[in-house]
KENUBA-816362 format. One record per residue (C-alpha): residue number from 1; z, x, y; residue in one letter. Coordinates in Angstrom, 1 decimal, always signed. Example, Ala and Ser with C-alpha at 12.3 -4.5 7.8 and 13.67 -1.06 7.14 Angstrom:
@nuvex=1, Z=+7.8, X=+12.3, Y=-4.5, finu=A
@nuvex=2, Z=+7.1, X=+13.7, Y=-1.1, finu=S
//
This chain:
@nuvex=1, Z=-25.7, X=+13.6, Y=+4.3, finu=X
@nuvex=2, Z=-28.7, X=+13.0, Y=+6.1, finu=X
@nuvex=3, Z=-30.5, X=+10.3, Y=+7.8, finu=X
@nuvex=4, Z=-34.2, X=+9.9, Y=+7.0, finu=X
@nuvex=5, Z=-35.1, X=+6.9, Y=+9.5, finu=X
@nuvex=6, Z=-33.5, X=+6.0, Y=+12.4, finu=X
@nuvex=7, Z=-35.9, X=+2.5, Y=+14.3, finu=X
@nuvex=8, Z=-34.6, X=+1.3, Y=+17.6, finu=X
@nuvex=9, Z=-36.8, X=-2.4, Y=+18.1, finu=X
@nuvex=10, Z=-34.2, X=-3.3, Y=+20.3, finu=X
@nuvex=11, Z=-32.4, X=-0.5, Y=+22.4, finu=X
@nuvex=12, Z=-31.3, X=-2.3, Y=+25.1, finu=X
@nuvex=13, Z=-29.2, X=-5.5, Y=+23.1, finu=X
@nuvex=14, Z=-25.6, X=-4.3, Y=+21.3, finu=X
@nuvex=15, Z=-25.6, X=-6.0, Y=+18.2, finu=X
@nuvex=16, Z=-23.6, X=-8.7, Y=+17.3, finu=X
@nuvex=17, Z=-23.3, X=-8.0, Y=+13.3, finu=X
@nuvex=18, Z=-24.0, X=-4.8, Y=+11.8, finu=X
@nuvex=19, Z=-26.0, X=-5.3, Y=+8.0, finu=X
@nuvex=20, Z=-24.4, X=-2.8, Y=+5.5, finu=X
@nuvex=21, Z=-26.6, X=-1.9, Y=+2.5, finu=X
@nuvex=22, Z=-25.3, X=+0.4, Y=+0.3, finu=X
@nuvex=23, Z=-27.5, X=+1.4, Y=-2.8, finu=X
@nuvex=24, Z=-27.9, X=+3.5, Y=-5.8, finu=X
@nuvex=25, Z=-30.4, X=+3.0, Y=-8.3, finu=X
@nuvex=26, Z=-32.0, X=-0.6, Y=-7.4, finu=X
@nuvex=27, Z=-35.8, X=-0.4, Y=-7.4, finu=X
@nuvex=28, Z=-36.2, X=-3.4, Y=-9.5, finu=X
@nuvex=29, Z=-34.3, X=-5.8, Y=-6.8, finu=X
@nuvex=30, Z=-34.2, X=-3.4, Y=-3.2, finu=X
@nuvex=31, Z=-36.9, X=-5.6, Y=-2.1, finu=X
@nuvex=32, Z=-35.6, X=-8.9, Y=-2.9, finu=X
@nuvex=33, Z=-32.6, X=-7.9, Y=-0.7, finu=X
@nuvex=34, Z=-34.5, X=-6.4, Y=+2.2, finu=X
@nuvex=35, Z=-36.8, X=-9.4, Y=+2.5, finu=X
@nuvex=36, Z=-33.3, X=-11.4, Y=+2.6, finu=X
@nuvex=37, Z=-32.1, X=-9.2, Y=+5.3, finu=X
@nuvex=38, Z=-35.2, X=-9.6, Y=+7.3, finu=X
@nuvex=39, Z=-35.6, X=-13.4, Y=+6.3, finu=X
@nuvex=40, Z=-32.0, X=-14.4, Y=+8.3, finu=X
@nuvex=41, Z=-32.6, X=-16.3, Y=+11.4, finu=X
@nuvex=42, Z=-29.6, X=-14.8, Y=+13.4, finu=X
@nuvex=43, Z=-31.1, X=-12.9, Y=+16.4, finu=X
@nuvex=44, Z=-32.9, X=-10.0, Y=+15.3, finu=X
@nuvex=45, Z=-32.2, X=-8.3, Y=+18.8, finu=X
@nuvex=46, Z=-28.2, X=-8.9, Y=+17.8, finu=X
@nuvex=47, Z=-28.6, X=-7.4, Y=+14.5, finu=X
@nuvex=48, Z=-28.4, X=-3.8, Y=+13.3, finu=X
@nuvex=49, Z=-28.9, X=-2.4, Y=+9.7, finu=X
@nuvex=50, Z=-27.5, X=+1.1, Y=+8.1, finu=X
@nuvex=51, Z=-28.7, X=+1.8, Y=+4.7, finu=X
@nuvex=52, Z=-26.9, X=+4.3, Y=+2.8, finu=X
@nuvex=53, Z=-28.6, X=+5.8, Y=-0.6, finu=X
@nuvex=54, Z=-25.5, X=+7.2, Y=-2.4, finu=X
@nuvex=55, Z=-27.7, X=+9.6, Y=-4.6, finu=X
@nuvex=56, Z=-30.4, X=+7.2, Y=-6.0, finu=X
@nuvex=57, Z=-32.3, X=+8.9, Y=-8.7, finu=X
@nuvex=58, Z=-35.2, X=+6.2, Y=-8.9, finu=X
@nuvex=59, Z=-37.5, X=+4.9, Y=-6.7, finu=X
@nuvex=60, Z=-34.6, X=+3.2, Y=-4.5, finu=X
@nuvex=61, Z=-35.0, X=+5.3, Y=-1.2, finu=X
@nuvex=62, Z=-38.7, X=+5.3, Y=-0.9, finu=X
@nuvex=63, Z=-38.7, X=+1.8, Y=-1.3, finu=X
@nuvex=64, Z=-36.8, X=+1.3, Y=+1.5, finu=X
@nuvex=65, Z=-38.4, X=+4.2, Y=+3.8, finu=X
@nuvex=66, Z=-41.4, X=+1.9, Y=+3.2, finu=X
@nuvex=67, Z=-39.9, X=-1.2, Y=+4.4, finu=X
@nuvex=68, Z=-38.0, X=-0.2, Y=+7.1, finu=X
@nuvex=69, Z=-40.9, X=+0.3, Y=+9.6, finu=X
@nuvex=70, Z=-41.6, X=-3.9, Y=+9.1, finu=X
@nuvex=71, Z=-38.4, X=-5.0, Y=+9.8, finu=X
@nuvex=72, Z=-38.6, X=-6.0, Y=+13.5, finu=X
@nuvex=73, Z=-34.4, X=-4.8, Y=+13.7, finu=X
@nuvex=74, Z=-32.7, X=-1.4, Y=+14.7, finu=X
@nuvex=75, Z=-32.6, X=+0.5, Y=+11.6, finu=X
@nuvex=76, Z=-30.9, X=+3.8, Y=+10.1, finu=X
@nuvex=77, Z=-31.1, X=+4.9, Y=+6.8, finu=X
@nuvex=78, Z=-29.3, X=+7.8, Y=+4.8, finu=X
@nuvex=79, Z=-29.6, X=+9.2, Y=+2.1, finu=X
@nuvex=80, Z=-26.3, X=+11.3, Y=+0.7, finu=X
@nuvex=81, Z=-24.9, X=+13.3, Y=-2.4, finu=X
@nuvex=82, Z=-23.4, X=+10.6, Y=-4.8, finu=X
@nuvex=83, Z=-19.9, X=+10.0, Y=-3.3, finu=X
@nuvex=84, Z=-19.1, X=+6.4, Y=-4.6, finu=X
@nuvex=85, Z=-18.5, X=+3.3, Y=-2.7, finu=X
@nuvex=86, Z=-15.8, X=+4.2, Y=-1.0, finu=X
@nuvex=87, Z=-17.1, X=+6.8, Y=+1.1, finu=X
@nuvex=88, Z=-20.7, X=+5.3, Y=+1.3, finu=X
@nuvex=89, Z=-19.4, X=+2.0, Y=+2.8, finu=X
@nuvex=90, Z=-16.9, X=+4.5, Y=+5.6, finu=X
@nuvex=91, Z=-20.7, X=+5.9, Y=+6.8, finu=X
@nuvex=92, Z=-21.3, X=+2.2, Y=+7.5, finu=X
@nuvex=93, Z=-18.5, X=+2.0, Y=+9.5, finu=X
@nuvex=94, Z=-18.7, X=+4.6, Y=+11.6, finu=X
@nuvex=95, Z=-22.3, X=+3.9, Y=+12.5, finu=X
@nuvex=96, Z=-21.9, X=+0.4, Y=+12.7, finu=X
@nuvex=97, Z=-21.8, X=-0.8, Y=+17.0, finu=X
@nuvex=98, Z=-21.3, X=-4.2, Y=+16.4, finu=X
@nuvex=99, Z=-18.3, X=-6.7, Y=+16.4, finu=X
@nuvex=100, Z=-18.6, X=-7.1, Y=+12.7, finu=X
@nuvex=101, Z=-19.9, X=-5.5, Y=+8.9, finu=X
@nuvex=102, Z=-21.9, X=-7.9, Y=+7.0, finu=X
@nuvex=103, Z=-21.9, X=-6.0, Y=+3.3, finu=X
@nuvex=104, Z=-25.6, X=-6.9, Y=+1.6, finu=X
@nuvex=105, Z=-25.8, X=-5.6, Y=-1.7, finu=X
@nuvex=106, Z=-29.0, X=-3.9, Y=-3.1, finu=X
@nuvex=107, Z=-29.3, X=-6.9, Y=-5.8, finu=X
@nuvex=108, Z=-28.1, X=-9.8, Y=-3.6, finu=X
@nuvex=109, Z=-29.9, X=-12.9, Y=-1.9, finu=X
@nuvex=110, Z=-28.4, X=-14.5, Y=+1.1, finu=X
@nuvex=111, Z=-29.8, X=-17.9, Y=+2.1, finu=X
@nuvex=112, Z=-31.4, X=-17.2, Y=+5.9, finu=X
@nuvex=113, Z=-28.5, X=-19.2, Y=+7.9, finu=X
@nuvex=114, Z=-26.1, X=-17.2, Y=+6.0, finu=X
@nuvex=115, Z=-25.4, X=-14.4, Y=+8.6, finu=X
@nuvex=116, Z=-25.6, X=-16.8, Y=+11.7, finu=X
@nuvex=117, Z=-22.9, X=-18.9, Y=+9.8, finu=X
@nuvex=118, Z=-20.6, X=-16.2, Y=+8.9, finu=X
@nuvex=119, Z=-20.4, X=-14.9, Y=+12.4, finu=X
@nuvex=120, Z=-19.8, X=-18.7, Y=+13.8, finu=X
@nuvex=121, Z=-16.9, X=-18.8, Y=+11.7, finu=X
@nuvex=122, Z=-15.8, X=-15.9, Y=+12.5, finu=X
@nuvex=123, Z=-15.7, X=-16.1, Y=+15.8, finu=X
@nuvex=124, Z=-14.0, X=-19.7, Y=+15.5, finu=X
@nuvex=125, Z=-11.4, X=-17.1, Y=+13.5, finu=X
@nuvex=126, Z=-9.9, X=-14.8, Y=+15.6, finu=X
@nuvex=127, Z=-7.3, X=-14.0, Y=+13.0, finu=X
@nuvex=128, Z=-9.8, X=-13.4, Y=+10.0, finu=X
@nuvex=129, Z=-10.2, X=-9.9, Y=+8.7, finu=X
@nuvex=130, Z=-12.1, X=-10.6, Y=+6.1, finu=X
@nuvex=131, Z=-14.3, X=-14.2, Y=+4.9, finu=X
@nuvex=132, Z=-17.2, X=-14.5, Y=+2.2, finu=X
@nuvex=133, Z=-19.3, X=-17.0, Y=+1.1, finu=X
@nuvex=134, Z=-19.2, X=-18.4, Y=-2.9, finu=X
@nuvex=135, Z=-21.2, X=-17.6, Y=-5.9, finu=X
@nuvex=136, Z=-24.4, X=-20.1, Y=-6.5, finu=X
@nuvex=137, Z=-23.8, X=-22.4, Y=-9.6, finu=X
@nuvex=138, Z=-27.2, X=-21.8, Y=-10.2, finu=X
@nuvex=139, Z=-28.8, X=-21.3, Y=-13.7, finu=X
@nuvex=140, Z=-29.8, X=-17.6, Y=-14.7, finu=X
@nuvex=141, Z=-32.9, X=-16.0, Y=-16.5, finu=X
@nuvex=142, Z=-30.5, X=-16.4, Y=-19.7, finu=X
@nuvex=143, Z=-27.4, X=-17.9, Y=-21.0, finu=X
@nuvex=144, Z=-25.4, X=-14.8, Y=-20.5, finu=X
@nuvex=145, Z=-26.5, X=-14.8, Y=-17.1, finu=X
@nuvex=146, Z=-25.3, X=-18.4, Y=-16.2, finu=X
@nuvex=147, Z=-22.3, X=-17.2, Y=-18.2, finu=X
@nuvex=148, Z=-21.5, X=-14.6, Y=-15.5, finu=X
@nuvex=149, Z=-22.3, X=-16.5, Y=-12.5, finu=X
@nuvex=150, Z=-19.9, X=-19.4, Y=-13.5, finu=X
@nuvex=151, Z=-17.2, X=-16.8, Y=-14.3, finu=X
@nuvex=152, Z=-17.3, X=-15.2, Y=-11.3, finu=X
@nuvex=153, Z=-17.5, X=-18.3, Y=-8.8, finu=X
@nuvex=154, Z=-14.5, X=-19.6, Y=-11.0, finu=X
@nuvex=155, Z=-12.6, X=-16.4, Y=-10.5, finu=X
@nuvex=156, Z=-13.0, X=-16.4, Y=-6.6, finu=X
@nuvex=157, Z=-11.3, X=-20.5, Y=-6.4, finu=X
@nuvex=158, Z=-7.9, X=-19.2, Y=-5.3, finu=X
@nuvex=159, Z=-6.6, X=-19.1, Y=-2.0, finu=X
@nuvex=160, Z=-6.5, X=-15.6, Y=-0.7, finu=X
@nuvex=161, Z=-4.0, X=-16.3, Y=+1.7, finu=X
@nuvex=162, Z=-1.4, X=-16.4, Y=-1.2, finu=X
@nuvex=163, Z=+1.0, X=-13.8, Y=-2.7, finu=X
@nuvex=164, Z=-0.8, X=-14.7, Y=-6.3, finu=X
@nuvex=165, Z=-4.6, X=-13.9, Y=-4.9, finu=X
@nuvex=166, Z=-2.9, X=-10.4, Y=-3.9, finu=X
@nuvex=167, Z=-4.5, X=-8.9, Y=-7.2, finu=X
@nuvex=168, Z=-7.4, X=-10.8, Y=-6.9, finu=X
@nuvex=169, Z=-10.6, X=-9.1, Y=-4.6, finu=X
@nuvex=170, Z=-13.1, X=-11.0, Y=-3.0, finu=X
@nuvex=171, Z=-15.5, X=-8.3, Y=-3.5, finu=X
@nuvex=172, Z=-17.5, X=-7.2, Y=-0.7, finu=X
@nuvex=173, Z=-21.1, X=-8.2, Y=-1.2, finu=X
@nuvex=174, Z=-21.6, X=-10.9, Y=+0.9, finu=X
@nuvex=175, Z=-17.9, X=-10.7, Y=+3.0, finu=X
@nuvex=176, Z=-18.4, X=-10.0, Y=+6.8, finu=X
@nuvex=177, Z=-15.6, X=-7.6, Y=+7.8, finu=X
@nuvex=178, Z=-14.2, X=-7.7, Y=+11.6, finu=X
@nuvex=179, Z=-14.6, X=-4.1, Y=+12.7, finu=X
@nuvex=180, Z=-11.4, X=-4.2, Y=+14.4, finu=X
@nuvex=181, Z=-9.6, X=-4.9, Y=+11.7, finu=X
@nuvex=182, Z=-11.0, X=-1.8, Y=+9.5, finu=X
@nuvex=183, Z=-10.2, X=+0.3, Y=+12.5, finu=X
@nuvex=184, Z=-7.1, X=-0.9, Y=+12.1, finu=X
@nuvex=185, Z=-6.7, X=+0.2, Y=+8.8, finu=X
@nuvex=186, Z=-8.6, X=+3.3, Y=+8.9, finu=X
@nuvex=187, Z=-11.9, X=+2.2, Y=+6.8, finu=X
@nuvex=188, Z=-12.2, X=+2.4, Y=+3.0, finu=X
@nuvex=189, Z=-10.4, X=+4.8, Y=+0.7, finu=X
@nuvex=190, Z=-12.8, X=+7.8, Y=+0.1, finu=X
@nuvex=191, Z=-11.1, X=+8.8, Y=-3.3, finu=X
@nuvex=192, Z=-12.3, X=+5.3, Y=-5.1, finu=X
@nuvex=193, Z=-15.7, X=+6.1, Y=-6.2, finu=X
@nuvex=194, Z=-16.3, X=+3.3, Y=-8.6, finu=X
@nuvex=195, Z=-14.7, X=-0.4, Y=-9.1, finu=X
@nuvex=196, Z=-11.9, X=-1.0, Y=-6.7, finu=X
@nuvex=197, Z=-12.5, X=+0.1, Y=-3.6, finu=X
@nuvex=198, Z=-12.8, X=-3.6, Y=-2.6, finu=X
@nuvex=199, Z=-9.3, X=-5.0, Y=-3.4, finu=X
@nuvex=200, Z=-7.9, X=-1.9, Y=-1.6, finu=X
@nuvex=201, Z=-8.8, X=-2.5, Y=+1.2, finu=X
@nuvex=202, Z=-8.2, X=-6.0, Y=+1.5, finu=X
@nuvex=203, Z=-4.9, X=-5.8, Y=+0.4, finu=X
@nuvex=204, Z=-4.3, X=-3.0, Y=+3.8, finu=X
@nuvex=205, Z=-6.2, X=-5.7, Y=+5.9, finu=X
@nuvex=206, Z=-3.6, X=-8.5, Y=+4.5, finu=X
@nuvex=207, Z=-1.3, X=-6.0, Y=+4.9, finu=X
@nuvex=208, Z=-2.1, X=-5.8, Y=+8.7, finu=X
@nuvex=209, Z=-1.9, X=-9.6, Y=+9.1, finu=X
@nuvex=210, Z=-5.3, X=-10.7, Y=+9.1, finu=X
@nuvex=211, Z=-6.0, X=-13.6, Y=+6.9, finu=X
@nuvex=212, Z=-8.6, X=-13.5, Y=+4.1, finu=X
@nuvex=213, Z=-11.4, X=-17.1, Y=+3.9, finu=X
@nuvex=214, Z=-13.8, X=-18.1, Y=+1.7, finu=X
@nuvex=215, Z=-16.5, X=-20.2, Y=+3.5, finu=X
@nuvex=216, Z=-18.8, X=-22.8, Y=+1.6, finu=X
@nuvex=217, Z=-22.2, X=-20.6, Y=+1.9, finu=X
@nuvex=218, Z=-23.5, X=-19.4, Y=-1.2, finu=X
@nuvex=219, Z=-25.4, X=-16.1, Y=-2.4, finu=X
@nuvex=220, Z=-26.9, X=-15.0, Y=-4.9, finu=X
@nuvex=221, Z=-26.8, X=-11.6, Y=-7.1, finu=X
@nuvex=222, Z=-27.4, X=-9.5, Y=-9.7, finu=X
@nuvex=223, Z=-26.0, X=-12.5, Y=-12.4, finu=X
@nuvex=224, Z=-29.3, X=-14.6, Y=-11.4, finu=X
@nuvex=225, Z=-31.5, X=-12.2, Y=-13.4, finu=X
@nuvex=226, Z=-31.2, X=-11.7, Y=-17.2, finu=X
@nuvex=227, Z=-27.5, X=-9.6, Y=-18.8, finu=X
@nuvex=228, Z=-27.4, X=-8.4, Y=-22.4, finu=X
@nuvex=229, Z=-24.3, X=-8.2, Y=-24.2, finu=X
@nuvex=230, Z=-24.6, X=-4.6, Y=-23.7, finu=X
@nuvex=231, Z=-24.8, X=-4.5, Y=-19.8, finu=X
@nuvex=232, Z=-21.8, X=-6.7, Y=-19.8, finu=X
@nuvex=233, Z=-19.5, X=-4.2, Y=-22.2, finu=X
@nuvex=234, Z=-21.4, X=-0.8, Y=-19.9, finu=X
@nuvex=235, Z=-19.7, X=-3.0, Y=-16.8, finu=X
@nuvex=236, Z=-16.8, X=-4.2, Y=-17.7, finu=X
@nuvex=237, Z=-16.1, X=-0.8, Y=-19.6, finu=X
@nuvex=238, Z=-16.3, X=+0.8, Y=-16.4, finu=X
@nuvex=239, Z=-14.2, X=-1.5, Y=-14.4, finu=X
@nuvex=240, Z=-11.4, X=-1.5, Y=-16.7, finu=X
@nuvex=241, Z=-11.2, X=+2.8, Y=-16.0, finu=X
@nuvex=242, Z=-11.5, X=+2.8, Y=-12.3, finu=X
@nuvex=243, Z=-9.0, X=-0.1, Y=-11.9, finu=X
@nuvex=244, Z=-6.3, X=+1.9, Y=-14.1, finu=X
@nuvex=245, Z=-7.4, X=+4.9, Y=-11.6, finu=X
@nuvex=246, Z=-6.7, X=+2.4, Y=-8.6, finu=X
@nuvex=247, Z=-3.3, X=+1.6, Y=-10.4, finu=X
@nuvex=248, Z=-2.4, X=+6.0, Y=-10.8, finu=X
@nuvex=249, Z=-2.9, X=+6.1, Y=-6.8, finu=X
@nuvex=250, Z=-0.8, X=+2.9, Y=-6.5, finu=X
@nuvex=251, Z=-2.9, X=+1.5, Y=-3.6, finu=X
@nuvex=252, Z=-3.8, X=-1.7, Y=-5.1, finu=X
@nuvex=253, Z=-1.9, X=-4.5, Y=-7.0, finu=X
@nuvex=254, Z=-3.6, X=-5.1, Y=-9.8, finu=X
@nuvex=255, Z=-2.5, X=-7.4, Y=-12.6, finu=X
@nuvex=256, Z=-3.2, X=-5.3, Y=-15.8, finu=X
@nuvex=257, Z=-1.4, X=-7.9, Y=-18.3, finu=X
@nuvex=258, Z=-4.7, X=-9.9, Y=-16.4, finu=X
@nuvex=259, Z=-7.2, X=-7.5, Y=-19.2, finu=X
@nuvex=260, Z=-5.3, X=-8.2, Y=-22.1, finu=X
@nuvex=261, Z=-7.5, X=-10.5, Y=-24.5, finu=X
@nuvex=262, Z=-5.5, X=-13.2, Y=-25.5, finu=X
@nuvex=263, Z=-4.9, X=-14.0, Y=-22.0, finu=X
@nuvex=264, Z=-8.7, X=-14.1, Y=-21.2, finu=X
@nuvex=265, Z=-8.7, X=-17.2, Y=-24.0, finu=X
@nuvex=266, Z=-6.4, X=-19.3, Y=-21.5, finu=X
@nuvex=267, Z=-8.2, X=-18.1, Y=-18.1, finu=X
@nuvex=268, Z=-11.8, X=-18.5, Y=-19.9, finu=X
@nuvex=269, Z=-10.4, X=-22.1, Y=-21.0, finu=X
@nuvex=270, Z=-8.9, X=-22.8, Y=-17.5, finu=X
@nuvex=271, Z=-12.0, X=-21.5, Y=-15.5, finu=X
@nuvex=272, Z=-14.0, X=-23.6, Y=-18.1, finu=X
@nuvex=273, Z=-12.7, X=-27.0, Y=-16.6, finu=X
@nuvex=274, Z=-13.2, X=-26.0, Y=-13.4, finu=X
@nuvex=275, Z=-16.7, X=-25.3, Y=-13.4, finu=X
@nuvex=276, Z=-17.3, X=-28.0, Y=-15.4, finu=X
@nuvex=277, Z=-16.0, X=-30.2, Y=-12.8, finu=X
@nuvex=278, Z=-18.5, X=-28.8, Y=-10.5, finu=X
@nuvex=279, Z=-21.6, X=-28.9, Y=-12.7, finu=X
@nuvex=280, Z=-20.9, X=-30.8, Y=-15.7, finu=X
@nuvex=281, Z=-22.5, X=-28.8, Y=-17.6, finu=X
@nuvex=282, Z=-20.9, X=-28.2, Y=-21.9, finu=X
@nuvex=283, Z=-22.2, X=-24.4, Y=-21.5, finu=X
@nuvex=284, Z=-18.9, X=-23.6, Y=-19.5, finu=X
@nuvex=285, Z=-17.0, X=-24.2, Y=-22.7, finu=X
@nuvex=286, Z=-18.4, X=-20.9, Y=-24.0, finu=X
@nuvex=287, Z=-16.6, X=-19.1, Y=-21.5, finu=X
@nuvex=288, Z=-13.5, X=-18.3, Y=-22.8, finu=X
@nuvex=289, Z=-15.6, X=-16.5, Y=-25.7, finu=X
@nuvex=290, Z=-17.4, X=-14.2, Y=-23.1, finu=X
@nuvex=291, Z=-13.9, X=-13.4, Y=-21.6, finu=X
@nuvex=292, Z=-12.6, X=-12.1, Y=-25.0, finu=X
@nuvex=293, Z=-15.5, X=-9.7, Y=-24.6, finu=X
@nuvex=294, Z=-15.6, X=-8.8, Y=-21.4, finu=X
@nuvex=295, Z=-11.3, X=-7.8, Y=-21.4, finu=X
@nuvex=296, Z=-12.3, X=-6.0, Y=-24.7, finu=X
@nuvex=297, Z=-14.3, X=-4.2, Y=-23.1, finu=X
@nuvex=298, Z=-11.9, X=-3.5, Y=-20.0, finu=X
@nuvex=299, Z=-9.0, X=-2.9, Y=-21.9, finu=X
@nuvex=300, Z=-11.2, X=+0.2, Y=-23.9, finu=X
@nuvex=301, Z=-12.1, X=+1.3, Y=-20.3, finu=X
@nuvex=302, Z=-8.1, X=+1.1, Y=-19.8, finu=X
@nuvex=303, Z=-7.2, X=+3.3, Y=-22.9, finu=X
@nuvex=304, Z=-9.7, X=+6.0, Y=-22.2, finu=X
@nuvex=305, Z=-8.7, X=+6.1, Y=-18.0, finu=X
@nuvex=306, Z=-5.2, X=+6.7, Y=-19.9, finu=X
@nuvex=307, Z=-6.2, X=+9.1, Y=-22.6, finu=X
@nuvex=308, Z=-8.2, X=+11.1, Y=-20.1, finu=X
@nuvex=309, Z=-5.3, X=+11.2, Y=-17.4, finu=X
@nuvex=310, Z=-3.0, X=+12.3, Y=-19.7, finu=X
@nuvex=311, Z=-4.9, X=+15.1, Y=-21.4, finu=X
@nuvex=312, Z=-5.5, X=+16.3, Y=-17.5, finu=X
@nuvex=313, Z=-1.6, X=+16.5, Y=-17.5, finu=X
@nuvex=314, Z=-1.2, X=+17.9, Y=-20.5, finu=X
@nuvex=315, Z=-3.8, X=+20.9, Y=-19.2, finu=X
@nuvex=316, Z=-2.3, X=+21.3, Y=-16.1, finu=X
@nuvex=317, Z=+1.6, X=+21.5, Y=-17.6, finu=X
@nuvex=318, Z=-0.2, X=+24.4, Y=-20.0, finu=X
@nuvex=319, Z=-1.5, X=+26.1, Y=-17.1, finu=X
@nuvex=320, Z=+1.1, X=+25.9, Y=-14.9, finu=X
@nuvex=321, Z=+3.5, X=+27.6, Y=-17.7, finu=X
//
């Protein structure tokens, strides 16, 4: 690992919030994201911000080399090996001085009080680990897009305080994590390198007896721009085999009966009403069909995290005799 900028603007303040950006491959959005970072209008002087690169093979880290030296905060940037999240997100945490980890994703867009707002809560929180804000009902470049962005704002209405939202992950973009709480914890799994690593690690910091909030900010991310039918089956495809990884190392409770198809009809029906509550919009009805796609496409990842596990037994047991 190496760090390729380090900035000190403000060497004699200790930050209040340390901004976590960890990226691979975002050139098309890394500036929309840095320009929300630098556009908050918390205390520059009581901010920080570690970039990690985990392995970007685009034009990712020089983007941000040639950003850095405009933002008017204290700055570091690495660039590693890819790793995954897991292990990305622990070089955050060790860097980080601050009370708390604000986690910016390389395509998300935070409205400018949303860091000042976060910590205020926070702070009125002493026994919150973990809070995020919700998912803009806001209309993408396409219908797919608005799709996703209603699917996962409905997905996140639960309270995560309750033994049902235990398989349930707020995600990280956008959560601000109290550093004492990792520390209690011992920071993210380093063997989760895709999808996952989130709910983990929640579920130690619930675990611990902090309480996990949702507060009424929104964001904004990657749903707002345009999704094909085919970068919805890549993702979900993916998700589905590194949750069934998560469920080998039995250190998250995840509800796999959740991926089955027929049960994304009732959930996509079920979100459906909620959202159109909330927006009144008839396009929420079309949910339930992009959930039948989406589990598809989890439950294939599912089969071939299974397949491939057990023909890695099945190798081992040969060699071993």
């Amino acid at each position: 690992m190496k760090i390729m900028i380090e900035t000190q603007r403000h060497p004699l303040m200790r930050p209040k919030i340390t901004i976590g950006v960890c990226v691979r491959n975002c050139e098309d959005y890394i500036n929309d994201a840095i320009d929300s970072i630098s556009g908050q209008d918390f205390p520059n002087g009581l901010s920080e911000v570690v970039f990690v690169d985990d392995g970007s093979e685009d034009k990712t880290l020089s983007i941000i080399q040639n950003q850095v030296p405009e933002m008017d905060m204290n700055v570091r940037v690495f660039h590693q090996k890819w790793k995954g999240l897991g292990a990305a997100r622990n070089v955050v945490v060790k860097c980080a001085t601050a009370e708390y980890i604000l986690w910016h994703d390389g395509d998300m867009v935070l409205p400018k009080d949303y860091v000042r707002k976060q910590v205020e809560f926070m702070e009125q929180h002493q026994n919150v680990g973990i809070a995020k804000g919700k998912q803009a009902l806001e209309k993408g470049e396409n219908t797919l897009a608005t799709l996703e962005t209603y699917a996962r704002a409905a997905s996140r209405m639960v309270d995560y305080n309750s033994d049902k939202a235990r398989s349930k992950s707020l995600g990280t973009g956008g959560c601000i994590y109290r550093v004492e709480a990792l520390s209690q914890v011992g920071g993210f799994d380093e063997t989760i390198t895709g999808y996952g690593e989130d709910l983990e690690i929640e579920n130690r910091i619930r675990n611990a007896g902090w309480g996990l909030r949702t507060t009424d900010l929104q964001f904004r991310d990657y749903e707002r721009r345009r999704v094909s039918w085919k970068d919805l089956w890549r993702r979900y495809l993916k998700r589905g085999y590194d949750l069934h990884q998560c469920t080998l190392r039995k250190t998250a409770i995840i509800n796999l009966y959740g991926f089955l198809p027929p049960v994304a009809v009732f959930v996509g029906l079920f979100h459906s009403v909620k959202i159109y509550r909330l927006t009144r919009k008839s396009l929420v009805f079309l949910l339930p069909i992009q959930y039948v796609f989406k589990m598809t496409a989890c439950c294939v990842g599912l089969m071939r995290s299974y397949l491939d596990t057990r023909r890695t037994s099945m190798q081992k047991s040969v060699v071993q005799c």
